[in-house]
N, C-alpha and C positions, 0 to 999 in steps of 0.2 A: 770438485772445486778446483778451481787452478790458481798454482802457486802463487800469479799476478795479484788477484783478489784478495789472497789473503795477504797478502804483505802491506796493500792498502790499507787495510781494513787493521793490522798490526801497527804497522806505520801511521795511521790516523789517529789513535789512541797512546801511541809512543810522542805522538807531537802534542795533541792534546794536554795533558799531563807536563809536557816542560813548557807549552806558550804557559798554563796556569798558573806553576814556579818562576819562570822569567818575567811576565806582565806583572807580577805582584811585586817583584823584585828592583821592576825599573825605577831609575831616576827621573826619566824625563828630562835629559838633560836637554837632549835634540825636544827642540819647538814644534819642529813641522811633523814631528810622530812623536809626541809625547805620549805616556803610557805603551810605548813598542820596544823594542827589543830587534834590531837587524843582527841576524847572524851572517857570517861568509863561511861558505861549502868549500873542500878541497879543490874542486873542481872549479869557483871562481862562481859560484851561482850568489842567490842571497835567500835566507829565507826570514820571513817578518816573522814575531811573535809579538801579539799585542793583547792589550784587555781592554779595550776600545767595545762599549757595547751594540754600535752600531753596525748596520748591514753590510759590508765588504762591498763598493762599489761594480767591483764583479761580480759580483752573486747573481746568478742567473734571475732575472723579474718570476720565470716561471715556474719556480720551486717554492712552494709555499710559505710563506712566512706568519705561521700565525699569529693573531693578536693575544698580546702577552710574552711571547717567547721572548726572553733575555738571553742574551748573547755574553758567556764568562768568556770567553778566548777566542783568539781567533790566531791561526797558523796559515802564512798564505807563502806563497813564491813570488818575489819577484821578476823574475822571470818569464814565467809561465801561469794557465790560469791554472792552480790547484790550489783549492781553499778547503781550509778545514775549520771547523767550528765549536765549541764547546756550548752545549745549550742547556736551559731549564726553562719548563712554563710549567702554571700549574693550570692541569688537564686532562679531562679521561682517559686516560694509560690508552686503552683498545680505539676511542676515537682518534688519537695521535697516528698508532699505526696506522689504523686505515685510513687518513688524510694519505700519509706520504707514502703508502701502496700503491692505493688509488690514482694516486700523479705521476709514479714511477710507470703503473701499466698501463695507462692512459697515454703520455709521452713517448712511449715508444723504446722504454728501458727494457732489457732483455734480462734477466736473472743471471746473479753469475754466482751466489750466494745467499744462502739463505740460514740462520740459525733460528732457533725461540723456545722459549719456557714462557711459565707462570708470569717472567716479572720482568724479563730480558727481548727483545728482539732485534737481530742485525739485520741488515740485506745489504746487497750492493745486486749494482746493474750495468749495463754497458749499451748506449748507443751511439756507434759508431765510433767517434772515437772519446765520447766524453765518458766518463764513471761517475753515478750517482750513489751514493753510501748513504747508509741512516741506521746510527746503532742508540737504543732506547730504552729504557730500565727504570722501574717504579724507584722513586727515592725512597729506600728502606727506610730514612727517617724520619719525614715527612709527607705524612698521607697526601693523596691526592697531585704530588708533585713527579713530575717525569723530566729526567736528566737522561744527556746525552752527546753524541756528536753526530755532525752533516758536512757530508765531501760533497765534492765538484773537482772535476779535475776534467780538462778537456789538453789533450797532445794536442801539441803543435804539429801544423802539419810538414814535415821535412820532405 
């Protein structure tokens, strides 16, 4: 596994977890992103944290969206395209996987990571220079229900 991947895949769930705290948080003062949260990076970047349940007009058309999935958060750059996502649908835990296996190896993603158990599964992938991630977990609470997050992130090309 290389270090890149996993920091993603750390970094993904470290953003996750504050857009959820910050979009609940927000006022809404700003109109044009209400329910978001702009943060500013030492470096002069920005990153949005929103609770906005809709698709990320970035979001690639060819990464599956299935019907039903609700969208809690969403962490993106502006910047750049890396989008991150907080998701629940309620759905066969094992059909979820294999939806977005199936389009990851189909698409032409290369493996860069891979965990799983009983009730968890991550991946991530790399083609060329975009990364697809999809981390997935039975809702211990609620039967039948699968929560999680989904990356995209494509470099810029410099």
């Amino acid at each position: 596994m290389r270090l890149e991947t996993r920091n993603i895949a750390w970094l993904s769930g470290l953003l996750m977890a504050a857009a959820i705290v910050l979009a609940g948080c927000s006022g809404g003062d700003n109109a044009e992103n209400e329910g978001s949260v702009e943060i500013a990076q030492a470096d002069g970047g920005k990153t949005i944290l929103s609770g906005s349940d809709d698709w990320p007009k970035d979001w690639p058309e060819d990464i599956p969206r299935p019907e039903g999935m609700k969208i809690l958060a969403t962490t993106q750059s502006a910047e750049t395209t890396s989008i991150t996502l907080a998701v629940e649908i309620k759905a066969d835990y094992d059909e979820l996987i294999k939806l977005y296996q199936e389009f990851a190896d189909s698409a032409g993603y290369v493996e860069t990571m891979k965990l799983q158990d009983e009730t968890t599964y991550m991946y991530s992938g790399k083609r060329g220079q975009e990364i697809f991630v999809f981390n997935l977990g039975e809702d211990q609470a609620r039967a039948g229900y699968v929560v999680g997050s989904l990356v995209y992130d494509k470099a810029s090309a410099e």
